[in-house]
C-alpha positions as CSV (number, residue, x, y, z in Angstrom):
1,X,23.1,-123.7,24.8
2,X,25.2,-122.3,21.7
3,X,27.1,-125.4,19.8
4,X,30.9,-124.4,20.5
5,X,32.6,-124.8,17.4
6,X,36.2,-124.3,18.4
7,X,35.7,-127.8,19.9
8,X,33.8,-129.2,17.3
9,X,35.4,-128.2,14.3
10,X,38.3,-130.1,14.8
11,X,36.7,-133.3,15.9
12,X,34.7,-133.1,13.1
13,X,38.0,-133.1,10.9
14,X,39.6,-135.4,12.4
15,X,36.9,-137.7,11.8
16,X,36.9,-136.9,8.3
17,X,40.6,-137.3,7.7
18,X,39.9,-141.0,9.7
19,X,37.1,-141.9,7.4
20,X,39.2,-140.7,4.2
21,X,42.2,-143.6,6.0
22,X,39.4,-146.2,6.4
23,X,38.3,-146.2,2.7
24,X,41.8,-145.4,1.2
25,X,42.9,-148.8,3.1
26,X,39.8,-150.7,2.2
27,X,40.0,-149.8,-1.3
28,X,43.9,-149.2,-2.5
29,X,44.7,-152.0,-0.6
30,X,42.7,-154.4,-2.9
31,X,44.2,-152.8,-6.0
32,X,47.9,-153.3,-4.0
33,X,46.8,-156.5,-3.4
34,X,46.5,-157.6,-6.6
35,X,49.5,-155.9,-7.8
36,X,51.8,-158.1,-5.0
37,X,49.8,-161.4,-6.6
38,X,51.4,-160.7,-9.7
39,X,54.1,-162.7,-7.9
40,X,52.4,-165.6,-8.1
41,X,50.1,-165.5,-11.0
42,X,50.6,-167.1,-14.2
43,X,51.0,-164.6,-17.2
44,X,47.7,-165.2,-18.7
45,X,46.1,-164.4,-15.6
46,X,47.2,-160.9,-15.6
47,X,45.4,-158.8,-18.1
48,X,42.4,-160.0,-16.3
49,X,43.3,-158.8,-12.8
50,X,44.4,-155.4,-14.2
51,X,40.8,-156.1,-15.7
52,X,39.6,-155.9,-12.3
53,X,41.1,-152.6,-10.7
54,X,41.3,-151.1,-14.1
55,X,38.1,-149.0,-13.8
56,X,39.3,-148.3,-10.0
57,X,42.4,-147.8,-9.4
58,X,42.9,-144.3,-9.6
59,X,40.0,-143.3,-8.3
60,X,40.9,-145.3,-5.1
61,X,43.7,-143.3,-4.2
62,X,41.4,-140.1,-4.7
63,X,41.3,-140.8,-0.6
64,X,44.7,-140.8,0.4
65,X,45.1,-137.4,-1.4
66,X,42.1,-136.1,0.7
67,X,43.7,-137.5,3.9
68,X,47.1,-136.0,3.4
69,X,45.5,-132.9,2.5
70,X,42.8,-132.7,5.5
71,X,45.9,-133.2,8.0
72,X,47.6,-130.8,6.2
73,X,45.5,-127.9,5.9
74,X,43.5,-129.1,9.3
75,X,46.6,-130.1,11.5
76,X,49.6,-128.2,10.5
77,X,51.3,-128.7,13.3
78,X,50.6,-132.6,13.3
79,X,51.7,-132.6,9.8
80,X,55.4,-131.3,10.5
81,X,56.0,-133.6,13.2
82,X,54.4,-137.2,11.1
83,X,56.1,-136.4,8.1
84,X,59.5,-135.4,9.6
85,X,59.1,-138.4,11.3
86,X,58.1,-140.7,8.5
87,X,59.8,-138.8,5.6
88,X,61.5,-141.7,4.3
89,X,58.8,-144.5,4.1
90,X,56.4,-141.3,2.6
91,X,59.1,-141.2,0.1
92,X,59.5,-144.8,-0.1
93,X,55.5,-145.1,-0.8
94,X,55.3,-142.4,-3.6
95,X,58.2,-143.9,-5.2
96,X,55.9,-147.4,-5.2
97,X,52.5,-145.2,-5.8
98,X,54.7,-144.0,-9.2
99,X,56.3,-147.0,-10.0
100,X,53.0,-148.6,-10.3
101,X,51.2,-145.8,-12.6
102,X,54.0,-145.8,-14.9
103,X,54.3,-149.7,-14.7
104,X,49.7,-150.2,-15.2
105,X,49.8,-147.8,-18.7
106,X,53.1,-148.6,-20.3
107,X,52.0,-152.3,-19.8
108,X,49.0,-152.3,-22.4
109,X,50.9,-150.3,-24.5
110,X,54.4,-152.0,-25.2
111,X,55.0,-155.4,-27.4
112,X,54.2,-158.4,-26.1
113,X,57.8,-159.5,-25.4
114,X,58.6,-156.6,-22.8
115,X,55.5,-156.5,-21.0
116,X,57.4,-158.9,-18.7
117,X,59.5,-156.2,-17.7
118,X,56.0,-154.0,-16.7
119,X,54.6,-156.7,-15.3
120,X,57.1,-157.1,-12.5
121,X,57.6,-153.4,-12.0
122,X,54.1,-153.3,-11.3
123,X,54.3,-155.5,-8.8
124,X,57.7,-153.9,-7.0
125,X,55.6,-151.1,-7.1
126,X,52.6,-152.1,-5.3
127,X,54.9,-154.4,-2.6
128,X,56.8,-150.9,-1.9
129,X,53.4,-149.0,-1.4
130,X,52.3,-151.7,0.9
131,X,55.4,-152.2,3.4
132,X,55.9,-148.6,3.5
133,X,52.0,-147.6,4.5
134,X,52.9,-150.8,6.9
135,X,56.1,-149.6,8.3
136,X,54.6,-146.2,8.7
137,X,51.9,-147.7,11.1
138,X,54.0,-149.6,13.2
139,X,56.3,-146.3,14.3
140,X,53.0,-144.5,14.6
141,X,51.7,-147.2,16.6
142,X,55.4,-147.0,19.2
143,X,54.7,-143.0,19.4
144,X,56.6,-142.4,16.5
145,X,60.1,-143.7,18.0
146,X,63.5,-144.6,17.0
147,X,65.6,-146.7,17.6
148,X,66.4,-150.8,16.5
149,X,63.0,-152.1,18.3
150,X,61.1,-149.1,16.6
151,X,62.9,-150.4,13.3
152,X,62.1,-154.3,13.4
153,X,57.8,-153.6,14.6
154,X,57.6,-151.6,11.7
155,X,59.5,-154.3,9.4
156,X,57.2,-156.7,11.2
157,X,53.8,-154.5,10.4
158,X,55.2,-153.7,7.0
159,X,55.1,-157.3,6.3
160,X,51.6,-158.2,7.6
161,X,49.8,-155.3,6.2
162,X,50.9,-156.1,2.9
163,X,49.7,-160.0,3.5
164,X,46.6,-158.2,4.5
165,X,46.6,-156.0,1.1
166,X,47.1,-159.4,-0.9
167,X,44.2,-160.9,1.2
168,X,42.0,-158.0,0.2
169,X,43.4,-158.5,-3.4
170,X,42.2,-162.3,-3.6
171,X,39.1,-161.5,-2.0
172,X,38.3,-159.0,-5.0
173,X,39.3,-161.5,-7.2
174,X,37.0,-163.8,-6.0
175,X,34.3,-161.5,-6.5
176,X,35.4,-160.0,-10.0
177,X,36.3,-163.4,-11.7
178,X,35.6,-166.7,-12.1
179,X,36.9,-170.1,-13.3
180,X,40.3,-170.9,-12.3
181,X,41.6,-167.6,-11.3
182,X,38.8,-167.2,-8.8
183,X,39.4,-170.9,-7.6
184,X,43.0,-169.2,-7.2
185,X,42.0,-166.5,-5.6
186,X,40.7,-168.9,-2.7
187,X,44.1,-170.6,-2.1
188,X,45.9,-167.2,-2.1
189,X,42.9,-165.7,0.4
190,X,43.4,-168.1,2.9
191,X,47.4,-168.4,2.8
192,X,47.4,-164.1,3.1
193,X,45.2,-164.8,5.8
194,X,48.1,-165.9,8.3
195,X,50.2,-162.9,8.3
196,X,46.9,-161.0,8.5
197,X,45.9,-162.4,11.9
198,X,49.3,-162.0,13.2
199,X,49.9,-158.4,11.9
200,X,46.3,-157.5,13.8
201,X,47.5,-159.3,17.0
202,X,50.9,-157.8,16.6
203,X,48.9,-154.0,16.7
204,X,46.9,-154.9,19.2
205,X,49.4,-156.2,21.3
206,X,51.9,-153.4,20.8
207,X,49.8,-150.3,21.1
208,X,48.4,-150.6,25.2
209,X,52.3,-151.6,25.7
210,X,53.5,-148.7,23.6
211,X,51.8,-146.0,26.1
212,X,50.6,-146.5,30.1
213,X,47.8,-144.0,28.8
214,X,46.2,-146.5,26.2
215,X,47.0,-149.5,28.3
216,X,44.6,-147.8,31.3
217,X,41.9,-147.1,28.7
218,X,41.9,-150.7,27.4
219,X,42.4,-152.8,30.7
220,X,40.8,-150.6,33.4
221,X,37.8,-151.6,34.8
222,X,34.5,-150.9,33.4
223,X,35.9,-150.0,30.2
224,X,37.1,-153.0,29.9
225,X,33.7,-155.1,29.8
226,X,32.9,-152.2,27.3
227,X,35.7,-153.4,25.0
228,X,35.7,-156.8,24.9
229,X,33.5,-157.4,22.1
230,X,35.7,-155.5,19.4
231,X,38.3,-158.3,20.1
232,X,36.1,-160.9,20.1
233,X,34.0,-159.7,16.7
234,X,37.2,-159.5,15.2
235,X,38.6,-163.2,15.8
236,X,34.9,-164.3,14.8
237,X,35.0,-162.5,11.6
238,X,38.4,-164.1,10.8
239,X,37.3,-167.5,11.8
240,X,33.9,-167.1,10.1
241,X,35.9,-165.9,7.0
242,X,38.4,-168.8,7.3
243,X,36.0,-171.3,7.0
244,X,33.6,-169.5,4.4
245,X,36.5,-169.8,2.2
246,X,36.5,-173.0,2.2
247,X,33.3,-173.5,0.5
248,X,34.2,-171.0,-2.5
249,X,33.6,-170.5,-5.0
250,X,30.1,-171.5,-4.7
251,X,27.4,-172.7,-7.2
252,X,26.0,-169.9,-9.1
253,X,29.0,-167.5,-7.8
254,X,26.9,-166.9,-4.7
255,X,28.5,-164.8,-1.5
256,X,31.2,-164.0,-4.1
257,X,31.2,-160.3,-2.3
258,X,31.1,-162.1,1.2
259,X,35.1,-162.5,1.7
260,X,35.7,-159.0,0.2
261,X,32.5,-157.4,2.8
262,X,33.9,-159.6,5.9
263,X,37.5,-157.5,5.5
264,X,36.3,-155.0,5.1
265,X,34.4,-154.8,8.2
266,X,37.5,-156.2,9.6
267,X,39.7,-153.3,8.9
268,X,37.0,-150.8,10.3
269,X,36.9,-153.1,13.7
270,X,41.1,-152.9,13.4
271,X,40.8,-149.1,13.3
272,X,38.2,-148.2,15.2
273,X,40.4,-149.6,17.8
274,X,43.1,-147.4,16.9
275,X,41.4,-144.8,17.3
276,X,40.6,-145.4,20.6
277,X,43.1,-146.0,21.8
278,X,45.6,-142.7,20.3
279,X,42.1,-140.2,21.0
280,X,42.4,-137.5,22.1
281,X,46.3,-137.7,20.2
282,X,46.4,-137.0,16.8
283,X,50.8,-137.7,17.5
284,X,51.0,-139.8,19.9
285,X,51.3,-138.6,23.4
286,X,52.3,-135.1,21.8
287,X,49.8,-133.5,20.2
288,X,46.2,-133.8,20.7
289,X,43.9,-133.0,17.9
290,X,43.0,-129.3,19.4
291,X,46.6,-128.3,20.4
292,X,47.5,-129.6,16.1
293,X,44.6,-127.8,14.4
294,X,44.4,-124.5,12.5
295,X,42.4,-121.8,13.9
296,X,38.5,-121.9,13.6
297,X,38.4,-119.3,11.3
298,X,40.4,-121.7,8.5
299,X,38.9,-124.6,9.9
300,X,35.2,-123.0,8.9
301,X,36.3,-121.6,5.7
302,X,38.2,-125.7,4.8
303,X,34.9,-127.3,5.9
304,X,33.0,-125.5,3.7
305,X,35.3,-126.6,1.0
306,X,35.5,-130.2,2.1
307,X,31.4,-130.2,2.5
308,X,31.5,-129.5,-1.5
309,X,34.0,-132.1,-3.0
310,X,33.1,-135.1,-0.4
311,X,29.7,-135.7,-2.1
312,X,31.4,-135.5,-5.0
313,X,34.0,-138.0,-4.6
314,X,31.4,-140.8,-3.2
315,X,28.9,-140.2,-6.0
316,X,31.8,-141.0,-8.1
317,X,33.3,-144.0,-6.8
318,X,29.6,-145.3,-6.4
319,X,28.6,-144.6,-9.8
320,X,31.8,-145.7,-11.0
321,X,31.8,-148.9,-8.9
322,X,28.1,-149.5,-10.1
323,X,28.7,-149.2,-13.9
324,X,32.0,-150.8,-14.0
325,X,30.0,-153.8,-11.5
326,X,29.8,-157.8,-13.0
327,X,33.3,-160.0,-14.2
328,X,36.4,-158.6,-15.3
329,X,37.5,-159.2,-18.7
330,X,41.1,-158.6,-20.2
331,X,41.7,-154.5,-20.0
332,X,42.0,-153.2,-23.3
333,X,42.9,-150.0,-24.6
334,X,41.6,-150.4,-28.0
């Protein structure tokens, strides 16, 4: 039986340009995360959290670039009705993306007495990214609606994603540093933990309500028993996590990585169940990923393409990840 690649090939991006979301959110958001701390960490504290995403940062958002670009060049259609949609919390988060660039050089590089000034545009800048990435997935979640209820779920997702950014941000920090900041790092963990939860419930909750489609594919019966441990994992990884933290930081620094790994792992539960629920959709209840994708003839020539500069980007983030691996010290320039 010949493999029918009209079908395939745009399954196969749209689980590319879902992978490409996963990481970006896994690994920007820790780097957000620990901009939106600056709020709340003492001024001494800070050239050692830069210290920490310093080697990273930019690389990290490497994968929203290759997401935007894969449902541009793979989903045209798609493309023109999300960002139409969403054009001005897209705006909203470059502005933030900026902000923060500008805000993470010109920090290490003015006097003493204006990095203040740096300081807290780098944190505006990282809380902007967040809430509008947030706000963007709660209209996506409603089928991409308008209206005053479509407004306040994104305002509410907004504000739990980036509690969920800041959570990923002190769980780095309890791997990258030690002493008081990591003990820190602990306190904020488990207070960014709250909104967390509730933004995950609030998702959850919304998206079988948002659409009679999803809401038979999560509650009919058998699919149902077939669901029930995603849920389930996912309360036990946030209880687990919880009361992990409590015990941190340990003797020795050991399971340092543990709170960072346990998100993580989160998130991919969190989105595996999105995408359940919105598949075959790539807009919600509009477009399906085969009515939105370019013809197989681009889609061929683009994979080949992509099949290049993938390897390339994870043997770069890995090495980079392993050399620049161990505490973070103060990030100098000299």
């Amino acid at each position: 039986m010949s493999f029918d690649w009209p079908t395939a090939l745009p399954l196969i991006f749209a689980g590319l340009m879902g992978l490409s979301i996963l990481i970006y959110v896994v690994l920007d958001g820790f780097d957000l995360g620990i901009g939106i701390l600056f709020a709340v960490a003492a001024d001494h504290e800070k050239d050692t959290m830069i210290g920490a995403i310093g080697p990273f940062w930019d690389a990290n958002e490497t994968w929203l670039v290759l997401a935007a670009g894969l449902l541009l060049v793979a989903f045209p259609l798609a493309h023109g009705v999300i960002l139409t949609a969403l054009y001005l919390p897209v705006f909203a988060m470059l502005v933030g993306l900026i902000l923060r660039g500008v805000a993470f050089d010109f920090r290490a590089k003015v006097p003493v007495h204006r990095k203040g000034r740096w300081n807290v545009l780098f944190f505006a800048g990282s809380l902007i990214a967040a809430l509008s990435q947030g706000y963007m997935l709660g209209v996506y979640v409603l089928g991409l609606r308008e209206g005053i209820g479509a407004i306040g779920f994104g305002f509410l997702v907004a504000l739990c994603l980036a509690a969920a950014y800041t959570a990923m941000g002190a769980a780095w920090l309890i791997y990258k540093t030690e002493g008081a900041l990591q003990e820190k790092a602990v306190r904020w963990l488990r207070s960014a933990l709250v909104l967390t939860v509730l933004g995950m419930g609030a998702v959850s909750l919304a998206t079988p309500l948002a659409s009679p489609r999803i809401f038979e594919k999560w509650f009919a019966f058998p699919a149902m028993l077939w669901l029930v441990p995603l849920p389930l994992a996912t309360a036990a990884l946030f209880f687990f996590l919880w009361r992990r933290a409590s015990a941190l930081p340990h003797p020795q620094d050991r399971h340092a990585l543990l709170p960072f790994c346990t998100l993580s792992v989160i998130f991919a539960l969190g989105f595996a169940g999105l995408a359940y629920s919105f598949y075959p959709y790539v807009v919600p209840e509009k477009l399906t990923i085969w009515q939105a994708a370019a013809a197989p003839e681009s889609l061929a020539i683009i994979l080949a393409g992509t099949l290049f500069v993938l390897p390339v980007i994870i043997f770069y983030s890995l090495y980079a990840y392993r050399v620049f691996g161990g505490k973070a010290t103060d990030l100098s320039y000299d």
